[in-house]
Structures are given as C-alpha cells and as structure tokens.
C-alpha positions as CSV (number, residue, x, y, z in Angstrom):
1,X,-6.1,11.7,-7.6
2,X,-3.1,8.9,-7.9
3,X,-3.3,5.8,-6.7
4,X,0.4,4.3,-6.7
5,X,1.0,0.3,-6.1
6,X,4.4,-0.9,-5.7
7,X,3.9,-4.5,-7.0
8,X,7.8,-4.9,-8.0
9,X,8.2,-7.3,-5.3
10,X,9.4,-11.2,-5.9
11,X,6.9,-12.7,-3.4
12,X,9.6,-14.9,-2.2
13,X,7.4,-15.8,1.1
14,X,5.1,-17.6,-0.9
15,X,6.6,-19.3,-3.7
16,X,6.2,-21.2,-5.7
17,X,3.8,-19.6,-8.4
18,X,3.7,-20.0,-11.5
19,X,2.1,-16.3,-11.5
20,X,2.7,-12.6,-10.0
21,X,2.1,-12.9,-6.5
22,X,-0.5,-9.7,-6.9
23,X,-2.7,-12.2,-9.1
24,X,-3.4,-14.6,-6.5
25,X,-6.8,-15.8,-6.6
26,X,-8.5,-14.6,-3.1
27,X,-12.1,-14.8,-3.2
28,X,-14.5,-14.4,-5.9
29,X,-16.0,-11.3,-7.7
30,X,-19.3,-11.1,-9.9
31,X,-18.5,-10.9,-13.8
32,X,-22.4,-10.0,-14.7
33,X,-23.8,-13.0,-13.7
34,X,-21.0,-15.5,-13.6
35,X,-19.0,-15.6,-10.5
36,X,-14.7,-15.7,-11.0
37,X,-12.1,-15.5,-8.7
38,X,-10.7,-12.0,-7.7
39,X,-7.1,-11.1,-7.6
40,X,-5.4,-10.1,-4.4
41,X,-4.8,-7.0,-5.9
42,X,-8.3,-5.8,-6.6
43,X,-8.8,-5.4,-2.7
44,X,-6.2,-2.6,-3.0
45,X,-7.5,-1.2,-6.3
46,X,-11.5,-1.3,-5.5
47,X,-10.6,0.9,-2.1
48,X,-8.5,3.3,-4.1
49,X,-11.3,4.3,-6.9
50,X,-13.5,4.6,-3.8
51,X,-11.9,6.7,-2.2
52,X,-11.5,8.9,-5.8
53,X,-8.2,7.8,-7.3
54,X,-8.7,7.9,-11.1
55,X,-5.5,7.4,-12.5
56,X,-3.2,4.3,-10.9
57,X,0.3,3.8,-11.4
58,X,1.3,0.2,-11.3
59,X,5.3,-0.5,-10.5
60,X,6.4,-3.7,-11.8
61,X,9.6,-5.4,-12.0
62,X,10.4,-6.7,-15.9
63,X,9.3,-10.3,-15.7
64,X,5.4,-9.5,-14.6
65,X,3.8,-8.6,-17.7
66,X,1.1,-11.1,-16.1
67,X,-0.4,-8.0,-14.5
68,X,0.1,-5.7,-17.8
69,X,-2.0,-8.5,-19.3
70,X,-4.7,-8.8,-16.4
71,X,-4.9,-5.0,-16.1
72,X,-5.3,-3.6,-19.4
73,X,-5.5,0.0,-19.6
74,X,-8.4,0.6,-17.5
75,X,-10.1,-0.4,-14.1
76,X,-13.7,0.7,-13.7
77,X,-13.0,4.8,-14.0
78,X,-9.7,4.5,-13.2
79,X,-6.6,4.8,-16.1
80,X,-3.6,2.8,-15.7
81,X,0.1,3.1,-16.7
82,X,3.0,0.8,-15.4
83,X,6.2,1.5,-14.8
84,X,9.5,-0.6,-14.3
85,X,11.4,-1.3,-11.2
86,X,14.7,-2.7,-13.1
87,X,15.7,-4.5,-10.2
88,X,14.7,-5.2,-6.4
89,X,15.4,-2.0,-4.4
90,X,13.0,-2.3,-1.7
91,X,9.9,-0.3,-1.3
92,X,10.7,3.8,-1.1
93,X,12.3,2.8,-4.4
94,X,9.4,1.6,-6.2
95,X,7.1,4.2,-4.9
96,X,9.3,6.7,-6.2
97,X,9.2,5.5,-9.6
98,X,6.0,7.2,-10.0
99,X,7.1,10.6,-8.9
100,X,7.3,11.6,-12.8
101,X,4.4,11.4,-13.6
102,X,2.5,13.3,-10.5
103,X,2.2,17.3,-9.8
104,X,3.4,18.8,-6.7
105,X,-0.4,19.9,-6.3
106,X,-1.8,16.2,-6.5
107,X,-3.2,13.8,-4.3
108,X,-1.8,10.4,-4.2
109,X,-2.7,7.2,-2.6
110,X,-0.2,4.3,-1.7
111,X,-1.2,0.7,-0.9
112,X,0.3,-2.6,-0.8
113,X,-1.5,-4.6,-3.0
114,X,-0.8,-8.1,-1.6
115,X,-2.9,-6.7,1.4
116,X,-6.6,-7.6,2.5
117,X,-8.1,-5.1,5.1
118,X,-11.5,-3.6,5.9
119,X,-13.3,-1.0,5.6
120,X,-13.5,-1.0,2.1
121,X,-14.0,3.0,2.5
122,X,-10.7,3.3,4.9
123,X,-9.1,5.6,2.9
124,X,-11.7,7.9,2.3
125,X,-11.1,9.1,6.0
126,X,-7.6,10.7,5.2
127,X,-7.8,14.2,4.5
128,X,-6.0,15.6,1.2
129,X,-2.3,18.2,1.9
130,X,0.4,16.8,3.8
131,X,1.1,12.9,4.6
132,X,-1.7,10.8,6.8
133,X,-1.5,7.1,7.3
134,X,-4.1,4.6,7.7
135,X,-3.9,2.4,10.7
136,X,-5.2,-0.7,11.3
137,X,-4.9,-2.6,14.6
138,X,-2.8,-6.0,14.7
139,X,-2.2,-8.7,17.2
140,X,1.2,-8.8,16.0
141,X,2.8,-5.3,15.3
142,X,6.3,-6.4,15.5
143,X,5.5,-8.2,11.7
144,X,4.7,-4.9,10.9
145,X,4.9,-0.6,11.0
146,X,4.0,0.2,14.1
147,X,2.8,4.3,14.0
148,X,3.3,5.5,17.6
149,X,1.0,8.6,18.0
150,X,0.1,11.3,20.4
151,X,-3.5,11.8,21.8
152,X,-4.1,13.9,18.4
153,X,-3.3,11.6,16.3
154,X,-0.3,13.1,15.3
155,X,2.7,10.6,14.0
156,X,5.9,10.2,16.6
157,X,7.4,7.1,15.6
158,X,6.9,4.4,13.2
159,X,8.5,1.5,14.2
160,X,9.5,-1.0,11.5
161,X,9.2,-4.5,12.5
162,X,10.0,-4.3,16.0
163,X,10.0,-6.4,18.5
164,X,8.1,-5.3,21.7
165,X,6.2,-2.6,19.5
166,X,4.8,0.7,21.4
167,X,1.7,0.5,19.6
168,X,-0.6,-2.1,17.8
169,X,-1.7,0.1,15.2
170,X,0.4,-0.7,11.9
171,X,0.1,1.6,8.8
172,X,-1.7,-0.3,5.7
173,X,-1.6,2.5,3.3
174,X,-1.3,6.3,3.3
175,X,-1.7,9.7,1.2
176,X,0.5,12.5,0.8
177,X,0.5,15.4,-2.0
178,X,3.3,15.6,-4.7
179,X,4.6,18.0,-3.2
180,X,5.1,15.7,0.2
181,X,6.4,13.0,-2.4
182,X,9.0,14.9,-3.7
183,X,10.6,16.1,-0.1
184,X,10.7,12.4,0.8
185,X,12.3,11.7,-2.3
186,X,14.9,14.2,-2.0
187,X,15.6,12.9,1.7
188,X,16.1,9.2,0.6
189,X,18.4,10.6,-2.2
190,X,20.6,12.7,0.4
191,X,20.5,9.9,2.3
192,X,22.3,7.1,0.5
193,X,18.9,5.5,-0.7
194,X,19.2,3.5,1.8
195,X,16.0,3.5,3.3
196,X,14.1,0.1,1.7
197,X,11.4,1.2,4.1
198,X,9.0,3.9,4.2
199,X,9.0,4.4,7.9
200,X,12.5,4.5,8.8
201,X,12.5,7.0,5.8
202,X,9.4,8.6,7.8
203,X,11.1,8.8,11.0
204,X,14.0,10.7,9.9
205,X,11.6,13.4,8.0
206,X,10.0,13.8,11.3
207,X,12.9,14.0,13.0
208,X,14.0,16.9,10.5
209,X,10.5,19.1,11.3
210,X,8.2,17.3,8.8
211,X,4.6,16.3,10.0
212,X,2.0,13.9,9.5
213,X,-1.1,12.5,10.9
214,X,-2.4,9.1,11.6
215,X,-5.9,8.1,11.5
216,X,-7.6,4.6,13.4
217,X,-10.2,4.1,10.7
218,X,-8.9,0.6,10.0
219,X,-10.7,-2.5,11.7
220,X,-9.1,-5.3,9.6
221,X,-5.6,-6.0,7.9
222,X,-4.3,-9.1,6.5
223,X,-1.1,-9.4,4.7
224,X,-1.7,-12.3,1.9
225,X,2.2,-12.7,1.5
226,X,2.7,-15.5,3.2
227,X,0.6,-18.8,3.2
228,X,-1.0,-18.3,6.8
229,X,-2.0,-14.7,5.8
230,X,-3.6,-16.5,2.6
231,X,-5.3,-18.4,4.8
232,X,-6.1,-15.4,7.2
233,X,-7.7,-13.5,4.3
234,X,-10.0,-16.2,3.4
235,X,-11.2,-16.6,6.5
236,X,-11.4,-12.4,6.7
237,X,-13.7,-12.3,3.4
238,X,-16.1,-15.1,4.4
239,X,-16.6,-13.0,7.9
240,X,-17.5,-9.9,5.7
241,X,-19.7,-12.0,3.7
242,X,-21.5,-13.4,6.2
C-alpha cells in the first residue's frame, strides 16, 4: 500500500522558519533511550505504516531538500521516494504527482502532514476499493472540508471552507485505489485543473455518478499550520500522554 503526502506547500500561515514547515518540532519521540523532538510530519507518517502503507511518496516543491535530508530512504518498514511539485499549484496537483508511480490495482493513503489527529489507528478503519474519507469532528468546520453524509455513511457533499457548514465532520485523510486516482485525475484535467481542492474536485465526481464513503472513526484533528493550531497540538499530545 501507498502512502502519498503532499508537503509542496510554502507554510505561509506560519512563517517565519528557517525550516520546512513539515519539520516542525511538535512533541518528543524516544531515540533508544534518549528523548528528541518529533517532526510534525511523523504524526502523519507513523498512522500510515500502521495502517500498512509500505512505500510513501513524498511531494516536495524544489527548495525543501530539508525533508530529503530528515527522511532518508526509509521510515521504519516503509520505502520512500520524493517527487517535485515545480511550482505551487494547490493540493489535487501535488497529489497527482504520484499517480506514476502507483497501479490501478493499489491501495493508497493520502494525508496532510502538517496535521495532528487521534486515533493513531484511524485509518485502519477505511476499507480498501473505491474512495473513503476519514472524518474527524471540528468545532469549526467552516476552516475546513465539511463531508455531508447520508445515514449510511455514504458521501453527498463536501463542503470546502464554508461558512455555516451542514456538518461538523471535516475529512483529515482518505484512501482510494489507483484506479479511483486515475478517474480523478482525468476529471481535474478535463476540467481546466482548476480544482486546487480535493473536495470541490470530489463533488463534481459525485455529481458525475462516482461514489464514496465516509467513515466517523476520528475523535481528534488539529491542523499545526498556523501558530494557534501549534499551540492546539501541544496541548492535544500532552492530553494523549496523560
């Protein structure tokens, strides 16, 4: 299974640093015995491998070798490759990026990794074929991408950053098959690529007799983008420690 981050973005809501946003030190991991902070980015990382990605495809714009140099090759069982965003085009274009490199038969995972959200084991609750989101419950969808859902869980609407939201669930990550991948792909192509956002992207796939299903596994979701969400995520981590 893929795991695909999209970690192209400038981080312009939290600047200035002197680093790739996706490095920021949030908490602290265990090195053997010696304890060092942990990278934002991690979070994201850690729940993929659980959930059974072994291969993760990093998308990186051309000034952040910083996370080339982190990563390495490897994370725990996992194999890494990056590829390059040439410029800012918003998010469908960076997760396409990857599309090369995955089957029409495979698995794939998609996160944000400037994200913080709990369970840890979230994503092992979407089932493989087809495209399933993760939700998470927010006090304030309108920040976010409101899914709106029938009784079954399956996906109506996913509102991007609107105000007076139908739903407080907001996606954090989701997994689709290649094959899924690809029709996307082809849609934002005939489209213009104008769609910077997944779910306006999603909404128009529905709308065209796609499918996909949304599952309320998620309990906590932090977006560490902005300095109150850094804040926010501390707080988060020392409640799961406690």
């Amino acid at each position: 299974m893929w795991g695909v981050i999209p970690a192209a973005g400038l981080g312009s809501r939290i600047q200035p640093l002197a680093f790739s946003k996706e490095l920021l030190p949030v908490g602290t991991r265990l090195d053997g015995d010696v304890e060092r902070p942990r990278a934002v980015s991690e979070y994201l990382i850690d729940r993929m491998v659980l959930a059974g990605a072994t291969r993760l495809c990093m998308v990186i714009s051309p000034g952040k070798s910083d996370i080339v140099e982190y990563y390495g090759a490897s994370v725990g069982p996992a194999h890494i490759c990056y590829v390059v965003q040439p410029a800012a085009a918003g998010l469908c274009d960076a997760i396409f990026r990857s599309l090369p490199w995955i089957r029409p038969e495979e698995d794939v995972l998609v996160g944000l990794p400037d994200t913080v959200w709990f369970p840890e084991h979230g994503l092992c609750s979407l089932g493989g074929g087809g495209l399933s989101f993760l939700l998470f419950p927010v006090e304030h969808p309108e920040l976010f991408d409101a899914v709106v859902t029938d009784e079954g869980g399956r996906v109506l609407e996913i509102q991007v950053k609107q105000r007076n939201a139908r739903s407080r669930w907001v996606w954090g990550a989701f997994r689709l098959t290649g094959a899924v991948m690809q029709e996307l792909h082809d849609l934002w192509r005939e489209r213009g690529r104008e769609d910077p956002y997944i779910g306006t992207l999603v909404n128009e796939y529905l709308a065209r007799g796609g499918s996909a299903r949304a599952v309320r596994a998620g309990e906590a979701y932090v977006d560490v983008g902005t300095l109150h969400g850094y804040h926010e995520a501390i707080q988060l981590l020392s409640r799961a420690a406690a």
